[in-house]
C-alpha positions, -999 to 999 in steps of 0.1 A, spaced: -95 -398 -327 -95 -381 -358 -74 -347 -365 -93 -325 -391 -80 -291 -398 -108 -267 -414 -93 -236 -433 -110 -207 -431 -136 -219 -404 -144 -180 -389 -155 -174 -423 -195 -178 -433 -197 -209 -446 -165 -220 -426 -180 -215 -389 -211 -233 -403 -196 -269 -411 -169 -263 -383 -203 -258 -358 -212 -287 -374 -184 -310 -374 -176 -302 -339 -212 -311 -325 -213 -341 -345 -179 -356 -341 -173 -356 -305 -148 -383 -314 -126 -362 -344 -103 -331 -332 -114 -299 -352 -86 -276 -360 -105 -239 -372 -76 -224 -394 -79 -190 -402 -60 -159 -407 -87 -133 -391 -93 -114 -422 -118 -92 -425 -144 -115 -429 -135 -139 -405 -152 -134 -374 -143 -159 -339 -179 -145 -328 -190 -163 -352 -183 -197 -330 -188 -185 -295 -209 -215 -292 -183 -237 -294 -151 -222 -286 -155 -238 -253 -159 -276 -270 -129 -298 -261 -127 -314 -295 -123 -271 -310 -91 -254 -315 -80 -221 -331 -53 -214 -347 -44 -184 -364 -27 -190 -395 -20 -178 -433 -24 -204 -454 3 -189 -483 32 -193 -451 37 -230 -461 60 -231 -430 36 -222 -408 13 -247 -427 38 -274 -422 41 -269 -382 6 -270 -376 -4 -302 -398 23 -322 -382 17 -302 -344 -18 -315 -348 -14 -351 -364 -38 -337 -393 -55 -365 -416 -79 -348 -428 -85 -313 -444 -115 -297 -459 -102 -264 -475 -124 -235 -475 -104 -207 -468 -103 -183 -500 -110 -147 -510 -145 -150 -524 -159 -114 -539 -161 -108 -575 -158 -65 -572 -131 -70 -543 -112 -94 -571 -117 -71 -602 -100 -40 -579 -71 -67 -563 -66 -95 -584 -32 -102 -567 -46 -112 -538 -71 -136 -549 -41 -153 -573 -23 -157 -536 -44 -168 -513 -64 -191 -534 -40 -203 -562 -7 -202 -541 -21 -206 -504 -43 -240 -519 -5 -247 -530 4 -247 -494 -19 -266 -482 -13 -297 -507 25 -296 -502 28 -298 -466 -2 -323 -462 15 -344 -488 51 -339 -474 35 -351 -439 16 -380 -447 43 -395 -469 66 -391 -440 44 -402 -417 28 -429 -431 26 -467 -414 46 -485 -444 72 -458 -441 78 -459 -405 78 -499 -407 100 -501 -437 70 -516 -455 58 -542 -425 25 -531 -433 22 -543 -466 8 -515 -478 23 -494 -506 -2 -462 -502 14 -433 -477 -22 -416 -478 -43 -446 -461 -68 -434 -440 -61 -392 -454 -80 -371 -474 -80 -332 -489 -111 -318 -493 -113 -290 -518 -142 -266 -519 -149 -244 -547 -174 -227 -566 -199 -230 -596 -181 -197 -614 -154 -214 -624 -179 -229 -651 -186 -198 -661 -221 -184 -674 -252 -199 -688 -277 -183 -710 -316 -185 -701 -322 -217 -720 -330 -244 -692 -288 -255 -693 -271 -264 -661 -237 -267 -646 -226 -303 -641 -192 -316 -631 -184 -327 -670 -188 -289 -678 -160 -271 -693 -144 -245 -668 -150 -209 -687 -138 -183 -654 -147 -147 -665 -136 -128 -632 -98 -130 -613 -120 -143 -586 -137 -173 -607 -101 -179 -625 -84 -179 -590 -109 -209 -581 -102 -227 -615 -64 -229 -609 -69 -240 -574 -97 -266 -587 -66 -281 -608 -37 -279 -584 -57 -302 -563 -66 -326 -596 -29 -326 -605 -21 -335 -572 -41 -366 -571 -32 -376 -612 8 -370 -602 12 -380 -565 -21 -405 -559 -27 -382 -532 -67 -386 -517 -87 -357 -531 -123 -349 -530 -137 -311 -545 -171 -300 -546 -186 -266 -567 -215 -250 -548 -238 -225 -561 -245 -193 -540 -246 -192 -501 -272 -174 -485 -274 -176 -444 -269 -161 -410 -228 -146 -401 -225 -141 -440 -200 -112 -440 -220 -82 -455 -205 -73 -489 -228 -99 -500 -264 -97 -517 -284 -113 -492 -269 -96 -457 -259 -63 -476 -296 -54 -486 -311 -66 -456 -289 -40 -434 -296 -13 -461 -331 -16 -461 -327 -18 -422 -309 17 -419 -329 28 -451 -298 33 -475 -298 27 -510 -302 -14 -524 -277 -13 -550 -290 -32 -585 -262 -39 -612 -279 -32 -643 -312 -41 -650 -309 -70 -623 -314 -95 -644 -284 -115 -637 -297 -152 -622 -281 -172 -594 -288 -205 -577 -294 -199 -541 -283 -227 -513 -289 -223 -473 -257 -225 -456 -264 -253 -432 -278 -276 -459 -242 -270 -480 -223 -277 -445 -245 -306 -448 -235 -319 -487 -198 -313 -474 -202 -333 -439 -219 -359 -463 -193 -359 -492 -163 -357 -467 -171 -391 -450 -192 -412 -481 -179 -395 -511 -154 -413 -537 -122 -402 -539 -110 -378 -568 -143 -370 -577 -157 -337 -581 -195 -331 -564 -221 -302 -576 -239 -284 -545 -265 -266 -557 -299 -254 -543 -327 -262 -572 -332 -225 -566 -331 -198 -596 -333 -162 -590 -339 -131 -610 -313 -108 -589 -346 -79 -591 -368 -105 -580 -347 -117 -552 -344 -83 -539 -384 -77 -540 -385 -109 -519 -361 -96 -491 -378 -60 -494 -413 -76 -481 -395 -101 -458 -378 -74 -442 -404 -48 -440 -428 -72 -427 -410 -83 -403 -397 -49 -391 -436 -40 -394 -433 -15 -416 -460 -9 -445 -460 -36 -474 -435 -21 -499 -423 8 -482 -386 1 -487 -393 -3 -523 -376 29 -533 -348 22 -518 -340 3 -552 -311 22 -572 -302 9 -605 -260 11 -608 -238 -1 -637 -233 -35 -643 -201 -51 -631 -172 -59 -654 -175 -95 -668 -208 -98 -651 -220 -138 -657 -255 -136 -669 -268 -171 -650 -255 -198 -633 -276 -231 -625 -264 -263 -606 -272 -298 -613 -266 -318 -583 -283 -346 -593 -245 -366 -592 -246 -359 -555 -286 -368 -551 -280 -403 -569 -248 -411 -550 -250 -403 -518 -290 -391 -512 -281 -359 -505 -310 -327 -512 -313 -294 -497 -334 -298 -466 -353 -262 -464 -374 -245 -494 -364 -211 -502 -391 -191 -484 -383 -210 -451 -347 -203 -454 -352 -164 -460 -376 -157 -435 -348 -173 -412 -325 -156 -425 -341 -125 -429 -349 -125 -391 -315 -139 -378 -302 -104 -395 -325 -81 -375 -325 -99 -341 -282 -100 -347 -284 -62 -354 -256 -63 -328 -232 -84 -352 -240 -68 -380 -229 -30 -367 -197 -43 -353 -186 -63 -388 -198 -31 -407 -177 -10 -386 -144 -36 -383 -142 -38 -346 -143 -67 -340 -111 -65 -365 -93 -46 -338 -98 -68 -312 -84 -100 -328 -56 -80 -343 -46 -70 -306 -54 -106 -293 -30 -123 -319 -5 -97 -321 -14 -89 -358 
């Protein structure tokens, strides 16, 4: 029985791969780590909060005490990090908080996982017997980060790949750099057994709505304003959820160790021309007339150190391991796109923070 503790696993893309891992693995232990912040949502895995390889714990990942009891309460050997703060505006107003919780609380994390395994290892417990001279046998750290720490790219053809220089323009995308190198200097100083993967842009059902794709799919759905920085021009990479929980399932078991792995989705966006795509999605499916919710388009000023493109080669992960996104873009938002309105339900209780109140009361926030 393997012990793997997930950070951040009531978060989007957390509750994804923990839904995952837990389904899968009937034979591992999954640990969901998370501190209930406001975008970490237990309702999220109602389907397998019942599943006797799933625990919660509630936990802050910057209280390396805390850290330290629950690795060695659980016998971790395995960790696959994904607990961060993650948006850009909420970083340009607070950077403080991004610097601690994804700088100092991936700190954490590294300490007390190394702290444990070294003391717990099978050569140090037999004094050696084992003839093996490596504490981490068997362990591993799984870092997940994002393509912004490479910064932008202009509209030439270019992508990211995982020789490109890191360039962070936002306290968000510099938090991620320093994290990114903690856990490389930690497997450079100490050996210890790293893997850390960049993904491009999430898109998905229980993605916490301050983000593009679930924040204009509720606005058009209440008919507020769809708020375009700038001309909307800026382009992304877009990746279904599930098929990242996928590359990280994939990576976690068959991937080399201190390697870094690019996750994108082959899938370039015009900002403007995503946001025409979910305006018919949405109306069509709501049956309203095509391009009613058109003028709900409002054109805003562009964000501070606003990264013109990003693009990700995964070809890396394609050769090595076989992996590719499973679903084409238009599947993927018409699911999407209709997980939203059917979970209209969700969406009005994360918008309002109930849901907030009740785990604070729960856990004794």
């Amino acid at each position: 029985m393997k012990n793997i503790l997930i950070t951040g696993g009531a978060g989007f893309i957390g509750s994804h791969l923990v839904r995952l891992m837990v389904n899968k693995y009937p034979q591992y232990n999954i640990i969901n780590l998370d501190l209930l912040t406001y975008a970490g949502n237990l309702e999220n895995l109602r389907d397998v909060e019942s599943k006797p390889n799933y625990k919660f714990v509630k936990a802050d990942i910057c209280d390396i005490e805390q850290i330290r009891r629950v690795i060695a309460d659980n016998q971790i050997d395995g960790i696959i990090h994904l607990a961060a703060e993650s948006h850009v505006d909420r970083s340009i107003v607070d950077p403080f908080s991004f610097a601690r919780t994804n700088v100092m609380g991936t700190l954490s994390l590294l300490q007390a996982a190394r702290e444990y395994w070294t003391s717990n290892s099978r050569d140090s417990k037999s004094g050696g017997a084992t003839g093996s001279s490596n504490p981490f046998e068997g362990k591993l750290f799984y870092h997940v980060s994002t393509d912004e720490v490479y910064g932008s790219l202009e509209n030439d053809g270019s992508f990211f790949t995982e020789d490109t220089k890191y360039d962070p323009h936002s306290p968000y995308s510099a938090s991620k750099a320093s994290s990114d190198h903690f856990v490389r200097a930690w497997h450079d100083t100490y050996g210890f057994p790293v893997k850390i993967s960049n993904c491009s842009n999430n898109y998905g059902s229980f993605q916490f709505p301050e983000k593009l794709i679930p924040l204009f799919i509720n606005n058009i759905r209440h008919n507020k304003p769809l708020p375009v920085y700038g001309k909307g021009e800026n382009v992304r990479d877009w990746l279904y959820v599930e098929d990242h929980a996928a590359a990280i399932d994939l990576i976690f078991h068959e991937g080399k160790l201190g390697e870094t792995y690019n996750i994108g989705g082959f899938n370039e966006w015009k900002n403007i021309d995503l946001i025409k795509v979910l305006i018919a999605t949405v109306d069509r499916q709501l049956g309203r007339p095509a391009g009613a919710s058109l003028p709900l388009i409002t054109y805003v000023t562009d964000r501070a150190g606003h990264d013109l493109r990003y693009a990700i080669d995964s070809g890396k992960l394609n050769r090595e391991l076989g992996w590719s996104p499973s679903l084409q873009f238009e599947e993927g938002i018409e699911k999407t796109v209709k997980w939203y309105l059917e979970n209209g339900k969700w969406l009005d209780s994360v918008t309002s923070g109930e849901y907030q109140k009740y785990y604070d009361s729960m856990y004794n926030r």
